[in-house]
C-alpha positions as CSV (number, residue, x, y, z in Angstrom):
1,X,164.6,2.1,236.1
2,X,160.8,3.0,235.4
3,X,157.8,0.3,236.2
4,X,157.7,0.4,232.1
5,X,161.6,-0.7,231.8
6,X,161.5,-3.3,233.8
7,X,158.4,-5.1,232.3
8,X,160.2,-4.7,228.9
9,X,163.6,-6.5,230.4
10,X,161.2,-8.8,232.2
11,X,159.3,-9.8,228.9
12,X,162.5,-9.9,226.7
13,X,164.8,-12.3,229.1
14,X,161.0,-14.6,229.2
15,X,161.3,-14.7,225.8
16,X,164.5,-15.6,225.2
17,X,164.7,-18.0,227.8
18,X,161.0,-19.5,225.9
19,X,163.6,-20.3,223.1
20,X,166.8,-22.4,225.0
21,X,166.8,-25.3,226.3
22,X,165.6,-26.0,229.9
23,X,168.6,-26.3,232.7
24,X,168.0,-30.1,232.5
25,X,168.2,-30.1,228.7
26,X,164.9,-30.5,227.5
27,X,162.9,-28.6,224.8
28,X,161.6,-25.7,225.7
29,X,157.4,-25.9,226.5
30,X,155.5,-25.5,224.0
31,X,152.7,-22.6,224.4
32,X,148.9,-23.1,224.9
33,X,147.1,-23.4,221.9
34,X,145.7,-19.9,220.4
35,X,142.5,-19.0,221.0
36,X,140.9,-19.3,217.1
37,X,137.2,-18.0,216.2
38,X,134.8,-20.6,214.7
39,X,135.1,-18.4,211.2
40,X,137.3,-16.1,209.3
41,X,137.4,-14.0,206.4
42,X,138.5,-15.1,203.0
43,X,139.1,-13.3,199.2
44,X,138.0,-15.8,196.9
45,X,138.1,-15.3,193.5
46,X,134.9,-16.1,192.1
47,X,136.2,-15.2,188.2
48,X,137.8,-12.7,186.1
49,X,138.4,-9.8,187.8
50,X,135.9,-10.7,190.7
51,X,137.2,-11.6,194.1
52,X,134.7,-11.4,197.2
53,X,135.2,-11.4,200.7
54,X,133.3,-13.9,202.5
55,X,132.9,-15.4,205.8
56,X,134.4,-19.7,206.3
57,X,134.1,-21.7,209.1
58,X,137.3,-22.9,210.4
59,X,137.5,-26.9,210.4
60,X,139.1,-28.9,212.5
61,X,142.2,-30.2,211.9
62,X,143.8,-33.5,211.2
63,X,146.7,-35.2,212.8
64,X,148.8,-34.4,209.8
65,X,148.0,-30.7,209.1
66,X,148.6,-27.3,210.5
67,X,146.1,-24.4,210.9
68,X,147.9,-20.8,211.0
69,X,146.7,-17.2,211.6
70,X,147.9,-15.6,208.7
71,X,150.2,-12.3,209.0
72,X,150.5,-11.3,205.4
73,X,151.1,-12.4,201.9
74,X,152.8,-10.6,198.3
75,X,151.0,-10.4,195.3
76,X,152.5,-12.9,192.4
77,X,152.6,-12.3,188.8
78,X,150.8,-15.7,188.5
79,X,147.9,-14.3,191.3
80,X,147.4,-11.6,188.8
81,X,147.1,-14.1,185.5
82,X,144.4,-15.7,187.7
83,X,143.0,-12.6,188.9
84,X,143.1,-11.1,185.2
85,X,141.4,-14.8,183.6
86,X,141.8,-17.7,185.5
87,X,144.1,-19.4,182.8
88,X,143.9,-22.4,185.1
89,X,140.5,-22.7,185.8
90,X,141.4,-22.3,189.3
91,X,138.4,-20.4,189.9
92,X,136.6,-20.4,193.2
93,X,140.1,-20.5,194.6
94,X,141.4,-18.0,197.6
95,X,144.6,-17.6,196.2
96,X,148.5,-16.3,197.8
97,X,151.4,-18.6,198.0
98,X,153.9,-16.2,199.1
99,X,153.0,-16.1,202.5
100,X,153.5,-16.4,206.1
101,X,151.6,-17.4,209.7
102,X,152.0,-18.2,213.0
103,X,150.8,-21.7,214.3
104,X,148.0,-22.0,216.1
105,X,146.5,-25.5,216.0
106,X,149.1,-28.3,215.3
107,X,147.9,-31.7,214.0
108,X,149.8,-34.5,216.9
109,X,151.7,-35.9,213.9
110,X,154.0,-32.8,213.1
111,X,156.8,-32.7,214.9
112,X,159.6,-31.2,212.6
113,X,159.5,-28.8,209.7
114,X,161.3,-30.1,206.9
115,X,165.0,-29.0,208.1
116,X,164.3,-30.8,211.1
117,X,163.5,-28.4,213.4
118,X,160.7,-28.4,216.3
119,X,157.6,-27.4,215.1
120,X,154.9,-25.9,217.7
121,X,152.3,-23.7,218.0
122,X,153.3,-19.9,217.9
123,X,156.3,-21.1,215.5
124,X,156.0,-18.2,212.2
125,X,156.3,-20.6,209.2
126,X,156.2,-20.4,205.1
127,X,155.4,-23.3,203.4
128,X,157.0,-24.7,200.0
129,X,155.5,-27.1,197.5
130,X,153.5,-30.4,197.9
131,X,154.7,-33.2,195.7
132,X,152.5,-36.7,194.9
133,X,155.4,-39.2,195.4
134,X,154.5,-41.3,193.1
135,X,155.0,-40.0,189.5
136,X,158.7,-40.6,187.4
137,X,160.2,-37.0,188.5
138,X,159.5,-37.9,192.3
139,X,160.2,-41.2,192.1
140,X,163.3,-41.7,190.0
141,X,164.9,-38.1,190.5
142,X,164.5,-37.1,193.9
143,X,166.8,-34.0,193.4
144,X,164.5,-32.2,190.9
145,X,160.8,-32.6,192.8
146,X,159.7,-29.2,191.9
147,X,159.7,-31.1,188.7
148,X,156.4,-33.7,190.1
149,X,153.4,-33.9,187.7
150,X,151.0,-33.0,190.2
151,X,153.3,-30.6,192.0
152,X,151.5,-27.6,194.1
153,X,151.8,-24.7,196.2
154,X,149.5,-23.6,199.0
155,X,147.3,-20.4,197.3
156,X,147.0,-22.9,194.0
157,X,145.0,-25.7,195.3
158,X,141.8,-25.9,193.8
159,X,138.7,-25.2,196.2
160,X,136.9,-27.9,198.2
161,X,134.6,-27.8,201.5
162,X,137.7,-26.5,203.6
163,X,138.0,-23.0,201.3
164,X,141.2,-22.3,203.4
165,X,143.9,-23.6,201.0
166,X,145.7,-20.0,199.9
167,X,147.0,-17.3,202.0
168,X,144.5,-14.4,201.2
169,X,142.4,-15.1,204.2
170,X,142.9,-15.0,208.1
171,X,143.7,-18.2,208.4
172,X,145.1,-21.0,206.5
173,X,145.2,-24.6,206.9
174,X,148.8,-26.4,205.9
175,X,148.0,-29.1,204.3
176,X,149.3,-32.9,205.0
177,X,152.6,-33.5,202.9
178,X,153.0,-29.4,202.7
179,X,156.8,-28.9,203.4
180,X,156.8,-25.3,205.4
181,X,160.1,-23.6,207.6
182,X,160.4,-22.3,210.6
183,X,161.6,-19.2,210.3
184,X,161.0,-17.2,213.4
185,X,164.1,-15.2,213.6
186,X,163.2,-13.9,210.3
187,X,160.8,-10.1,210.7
188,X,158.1,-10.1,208.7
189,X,159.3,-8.5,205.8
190,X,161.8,-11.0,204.9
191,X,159.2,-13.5,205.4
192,X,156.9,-12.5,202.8
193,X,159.8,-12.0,200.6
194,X,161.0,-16.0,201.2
195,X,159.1,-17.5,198.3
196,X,160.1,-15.1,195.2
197,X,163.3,-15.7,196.8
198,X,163.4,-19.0,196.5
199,X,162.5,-18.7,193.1
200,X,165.4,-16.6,192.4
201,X,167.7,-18.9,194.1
202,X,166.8,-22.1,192.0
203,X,167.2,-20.2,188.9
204,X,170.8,-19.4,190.1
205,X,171.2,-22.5,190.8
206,X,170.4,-23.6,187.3
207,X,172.3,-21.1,185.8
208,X,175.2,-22.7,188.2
209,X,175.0,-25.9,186.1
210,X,175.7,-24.6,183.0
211,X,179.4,-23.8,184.4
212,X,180.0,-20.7,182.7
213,X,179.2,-18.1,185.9
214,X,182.5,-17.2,187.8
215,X,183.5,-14.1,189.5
216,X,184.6,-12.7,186.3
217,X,181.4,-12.8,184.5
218,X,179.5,-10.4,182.8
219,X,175.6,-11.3,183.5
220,X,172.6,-9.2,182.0
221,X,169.2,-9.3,183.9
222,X,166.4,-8.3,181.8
223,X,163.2,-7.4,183.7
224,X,163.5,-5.6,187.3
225,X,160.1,-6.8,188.7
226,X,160.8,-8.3,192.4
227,X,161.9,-11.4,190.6
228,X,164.4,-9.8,188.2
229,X,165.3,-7.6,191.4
230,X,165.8,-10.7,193.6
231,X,167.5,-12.3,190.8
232,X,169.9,-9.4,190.8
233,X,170.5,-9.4,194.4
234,X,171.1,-13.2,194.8
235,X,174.0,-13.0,191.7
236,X,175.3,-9.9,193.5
237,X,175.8,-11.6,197.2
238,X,177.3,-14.5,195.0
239,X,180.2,-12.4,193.9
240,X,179.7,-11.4,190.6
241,X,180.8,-7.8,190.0
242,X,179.4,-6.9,186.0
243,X,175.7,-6.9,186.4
244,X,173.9,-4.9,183.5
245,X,169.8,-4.8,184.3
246,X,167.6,-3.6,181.6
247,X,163.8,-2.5,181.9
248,X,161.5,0.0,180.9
249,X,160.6,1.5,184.2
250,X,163.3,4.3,185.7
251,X,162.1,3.6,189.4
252,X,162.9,-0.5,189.1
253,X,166.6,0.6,187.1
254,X,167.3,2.6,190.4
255,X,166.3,0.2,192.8
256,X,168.6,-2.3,190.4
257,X,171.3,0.2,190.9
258,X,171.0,0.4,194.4
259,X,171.1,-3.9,194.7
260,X,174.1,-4.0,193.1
261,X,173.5,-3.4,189.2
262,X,176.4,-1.0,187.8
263,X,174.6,-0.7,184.3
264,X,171.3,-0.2,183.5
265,X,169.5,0.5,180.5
266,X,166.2,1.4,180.0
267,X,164.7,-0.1,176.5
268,X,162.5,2.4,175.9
269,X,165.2,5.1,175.0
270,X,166.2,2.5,172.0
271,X,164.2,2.6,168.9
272,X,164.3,-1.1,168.0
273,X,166.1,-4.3,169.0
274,X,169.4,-3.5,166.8
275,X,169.9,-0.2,169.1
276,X,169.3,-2.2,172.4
277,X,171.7,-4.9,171.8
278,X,174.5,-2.3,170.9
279,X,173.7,-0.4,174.1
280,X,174.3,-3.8,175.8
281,X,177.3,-4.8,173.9
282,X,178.4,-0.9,174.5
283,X,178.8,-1.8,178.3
284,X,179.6,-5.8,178.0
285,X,183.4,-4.7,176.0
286,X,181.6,-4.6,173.1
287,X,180.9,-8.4,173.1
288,X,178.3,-9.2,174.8
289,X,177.1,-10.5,178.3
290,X,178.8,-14.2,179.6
291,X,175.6,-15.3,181.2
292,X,171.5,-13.5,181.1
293,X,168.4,-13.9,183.1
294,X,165.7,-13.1,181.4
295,X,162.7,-12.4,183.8
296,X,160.3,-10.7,182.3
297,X,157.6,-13.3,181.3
298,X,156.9,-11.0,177.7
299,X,157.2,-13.0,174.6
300,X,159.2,-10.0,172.6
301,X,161.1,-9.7,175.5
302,X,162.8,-13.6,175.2
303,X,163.3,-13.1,172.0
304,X,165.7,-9.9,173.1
305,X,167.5,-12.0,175.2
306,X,169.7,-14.6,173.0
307,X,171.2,-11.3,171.2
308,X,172.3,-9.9,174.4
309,X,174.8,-13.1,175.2
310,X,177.8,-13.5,173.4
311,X,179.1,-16.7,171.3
312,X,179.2,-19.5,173.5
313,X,177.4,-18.0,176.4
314,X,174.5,-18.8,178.4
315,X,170.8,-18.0,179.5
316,X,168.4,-19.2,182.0
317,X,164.5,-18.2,181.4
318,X,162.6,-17.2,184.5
319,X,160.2,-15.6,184.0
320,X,157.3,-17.8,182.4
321,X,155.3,-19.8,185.2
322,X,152.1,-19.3,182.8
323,X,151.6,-19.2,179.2
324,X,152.0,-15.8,177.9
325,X,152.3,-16.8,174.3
326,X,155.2,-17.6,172.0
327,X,158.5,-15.7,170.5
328,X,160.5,-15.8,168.0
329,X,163.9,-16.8,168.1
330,X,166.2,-18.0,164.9
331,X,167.9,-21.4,166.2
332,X,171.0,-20.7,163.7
333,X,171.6,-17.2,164.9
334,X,170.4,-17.6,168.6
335,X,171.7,-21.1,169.2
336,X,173.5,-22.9,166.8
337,X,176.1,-20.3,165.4
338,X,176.6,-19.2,169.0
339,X,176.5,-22.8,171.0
340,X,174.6,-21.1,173.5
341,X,173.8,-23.2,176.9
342,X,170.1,-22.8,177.9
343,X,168.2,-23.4,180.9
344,X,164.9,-23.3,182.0
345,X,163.6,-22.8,185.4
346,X,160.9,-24.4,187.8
347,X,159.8,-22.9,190.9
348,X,162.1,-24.0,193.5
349,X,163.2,-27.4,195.6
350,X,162.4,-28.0,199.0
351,X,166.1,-28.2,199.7
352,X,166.3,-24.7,198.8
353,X,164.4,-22.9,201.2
354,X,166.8,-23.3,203.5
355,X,169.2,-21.2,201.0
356,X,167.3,-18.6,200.3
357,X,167.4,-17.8,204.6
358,X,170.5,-18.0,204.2
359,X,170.8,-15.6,201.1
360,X,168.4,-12.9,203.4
361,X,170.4,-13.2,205.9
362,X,173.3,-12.5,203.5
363,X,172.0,-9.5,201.7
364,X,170.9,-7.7,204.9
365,X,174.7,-8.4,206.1
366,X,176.3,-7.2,202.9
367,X,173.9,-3.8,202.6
368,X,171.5,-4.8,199.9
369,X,167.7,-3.4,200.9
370,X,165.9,-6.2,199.6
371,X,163.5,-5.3,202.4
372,X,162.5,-2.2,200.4
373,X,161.1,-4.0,197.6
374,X,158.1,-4.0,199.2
375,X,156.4,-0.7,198.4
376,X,152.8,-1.6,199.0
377,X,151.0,-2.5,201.8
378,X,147.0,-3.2,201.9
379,X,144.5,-4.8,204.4
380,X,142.7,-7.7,203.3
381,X,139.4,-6.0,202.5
382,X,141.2,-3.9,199.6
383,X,143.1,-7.1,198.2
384,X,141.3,-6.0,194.4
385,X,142.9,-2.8,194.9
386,X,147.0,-4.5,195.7
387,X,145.8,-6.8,191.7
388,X,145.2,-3.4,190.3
389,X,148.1,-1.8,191.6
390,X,150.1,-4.9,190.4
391,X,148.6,-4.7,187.2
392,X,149.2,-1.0,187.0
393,X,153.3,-1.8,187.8
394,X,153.1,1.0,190.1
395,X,155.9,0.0,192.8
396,X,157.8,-3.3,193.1
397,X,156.5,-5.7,195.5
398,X,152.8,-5.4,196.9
399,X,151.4,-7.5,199.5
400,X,148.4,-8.3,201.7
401,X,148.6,-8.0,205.2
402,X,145.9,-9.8,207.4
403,X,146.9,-8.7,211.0
C-alpha cells in the first residue's frame, strides 16, 4: 500500500470507531466545538421579488438551542408564493425549511433529538415543526400537532434581531422547542429531500385512514412536481401496483414513469375536462381510479380531480399549503351521488420523520431514483436565480447549497 492508502484506511477505521461505543461502554466523545466566524451571509427577502444578500452577526446561543453550519436547502412551492408576494407578510424573512446542517454550537440542555438519539456537535440534522403546547389541537389531540394554531417551521419564522431563523443563509440557529433528527447516515441528497418527503408520507398516511388503499388499488396522482413525484414514490414502495400520474410537462411524466407510474397522461393532449376523464377512465377499466392525490395546488386542477375517482372512492388534497384561490366542484356529482371519502392534508407530524428515513432508505433499496429529482443546484449568491428557475418549472427539485 501507498502513503495515500493507508491515510484513507487510517481515517475511515477513526471514523467509524468516532461512532461505537468505547470498549468500556460509554458514548463515544463528542468533538471540539467548530470554529464559527462572528458573521455570515444571509438572503433575506426584503419584498416581492427582492431578496438581498447581507452580512448577520452570529449570536450566541442559549442553553436550549442549536446553531448549525448550513449545507444546503430545496426550493418550496410556498418559498416561491413568498418570493412571488409575500402572501403572509412574512417579509424581512430569510426563508428555506427544507434544509439540512451540521452542528456546531450546542446549547448544554440538548441532549437527544426527538427519536431519542445523542445529539452533539458535528451530528448532520433536519429540523421539523415547532408547536405552542398550549392551544386545543396540542393539548387535547396530541396525535395531530401539525394541526397547532401557532404551528411553525424553521425558514417561516418571522424576522427578529437574530435574522438567522431560515435555512437560506450559512448558518442557522434551531430554535428552542424545534424538533430536528439526526440523520447522519443519510448523504446529502436525501437530506434535502427529507422534508417534502415527509410531506408526502403524512398525506399517505391520511389517505391510509380512509381504508379504501390496498394492494389492489387503482390510485391517480395528478401533478408530478417533487411532491406529486414523492407522492408517487412513497405509494409505490407501499405496494400499490396501478399508478396513473397526469401532468402537463413530458419530462416530470417520465420521471413518473421511471418511479414507478405505469400510466401517464399528459393533460394538454386533451381538449377539455370530458376528454381527460375518459383518458383516465380508458386506463382505470373504464371506471375510474379507487383512490387520487391531487398535488398540484391549481384551483382548475381540484376541480379535475373528483371526476377521475370512481363511485365510492377516495381523494386526499395535497397540494394547497397557501391560498391559490377557489374551484368549482358540484357536491351532488362530486360527493353526494358518489359517497366519495375526502381528506385533507397538513404538513407532517413529528412522529413522522422518522418514516420518511425509513421510506429513503426504502426507495433507494427497491431502485427508485428519488435522488434524481434534484436537477438544480445553485450557490447561495444566485438564490434569485434557483426562484426563477422554480417559477419557470424548468426541472424538478432545485436547491441552494451553502458549502
Amino acid at each position: 500500500m501507498n502513503s495515500e492508502e493507508i491515510s484513507r484506511v487510517v481515517r475511515q477505521v477513526i471514523t467509524e470507531q468516532l461512532g461505537k461505543p468505547q470498549p468500556d461502554g460509554s458514548a463515544r466523545p463528542s468533538p471540539s466545538p467548530r470554529t464559527v466566524p462572528a458573521q455570515c451571509k444571509g438572503a433575506l427577502l426584503t419584498g416581492p421579488k427582492s431578496i438581498e444578500l447581507r452580512e448577520f452577526p452570529i449570536r450566541d446561543i442559549t442553553d436550549d438551542e442549536i446553531l448549525i453550519r448550513v449545507e444546503g436547502c430545496g426550493v418550496c412551492g410556498t418559498d416561491v408564493h413568498e418570493y412571488k408576494g409575500d402572501p403572509m407578510k412574512l417579509a424581512p424573512i430569510i426563508l428555506g425549511h427544507e434544509g439540512t446542517g451540521e452542528i456546531v454550537r450546542l446549547g448544554k440542555n440538548v441532549q437527544r433529538d426527538n427519536s431519542g438519539k445523542t445529539v452533539r456537535v458535528g451530528d448532520k440534522i433536519v429540523t421539523s415543526v415547532t408547536t405552542c403546547g398550549k392551544c386545543p389541537a396540542c393539548l387535547y389531540t396530541p396525535g395531530r400537532l401539525n394541526l397547532c394554531e401557532d404551528v411553525s417551521v424553521q425558514g417561516l419564522i418571522p424576522d427578529d434581531a437574530t435574522h438567522l431563523n431560515g435555512y437560506f443563509a450559512e448558518y442557522m440557529i434551531v430554535r428552542k422547542g424545534t424538533s430536528f433528527f439526526v440523520v447522519n447516515d443519510l448523504n446529502l441528497n436525501l437530506r434535502l429531500l427529507m422534508e417534502p418527503t415527509t410531506v408526502a408520507i403524512h398525506a399517505w398516511e391520511r389517505a391510509k385512514s380512509t381504508g379504501l388503499l390496498n394492494f389492489r388499488s387503482r390510485v391517480v396522482i395528478q401533478g408530478c412536481g417533487p411532491i406529486g413525484l414523492l407522492m408517487l414514490a412513497v405509494v409505490r414502495a407501499a405496494g400499490t401496483q396501478h399508478i396513473v400520474a397526469v401532468d402537463g410537462d413530458e419530462q416530470r411524466l417520465e420521471m413518473a414513469r421511471r418511479m414507478g407510474a405505469d400510466h401517464t397522461i399528459n393533460f394538454r393532449q386533451h381538449k377539455d375536462q370530458a376528454s381527460l376523464v375518459e383518458a383516465v377512465k380508458t386506463v382505470t377499466k373504464g371506471r375510474g381510479a379507487h383512490f387520487a392525490f391531487q398535488c398540484t395546488g391549481v384551483p382548475a386542477a381540484a376541480s379535475n380531480i373528483y371526476h377521475f375517482v370512481q363511485r365510492g372512492g377516495g381523494v386526499c388534497e395535497v397540494g394547497f399549503f397557501v391560498d391559490n384561490g377557489s374551484c368549482t366542484v358540484n357536491p351532488h356529482v362530486d360527493f353526494c351521488n358518489k359517497e366519495i371519502t375526502l381528506v385533507g392534508s397538513w404538513l407532517y407530524t413529528v412522529q413522522e420523520y422518522p418514516v420518511s428515513y425509513n421510506f429513503l432508505r426504502r426507495a433507494q433499496g427497491i431502485g427508485l431514483p428519488v435522488e434524481e429529482l434534484i436537477t438544480h443546484r445553485f450557490p447561495l449568491d444566485q438564490i434569485t436565480e434557483a426562484m426563477e428557475v422554480n417559477i419557470r418549472q424548468e426541472g424538478l427539485k432545485v436547491v441552494v447549497l451553502t458549502k
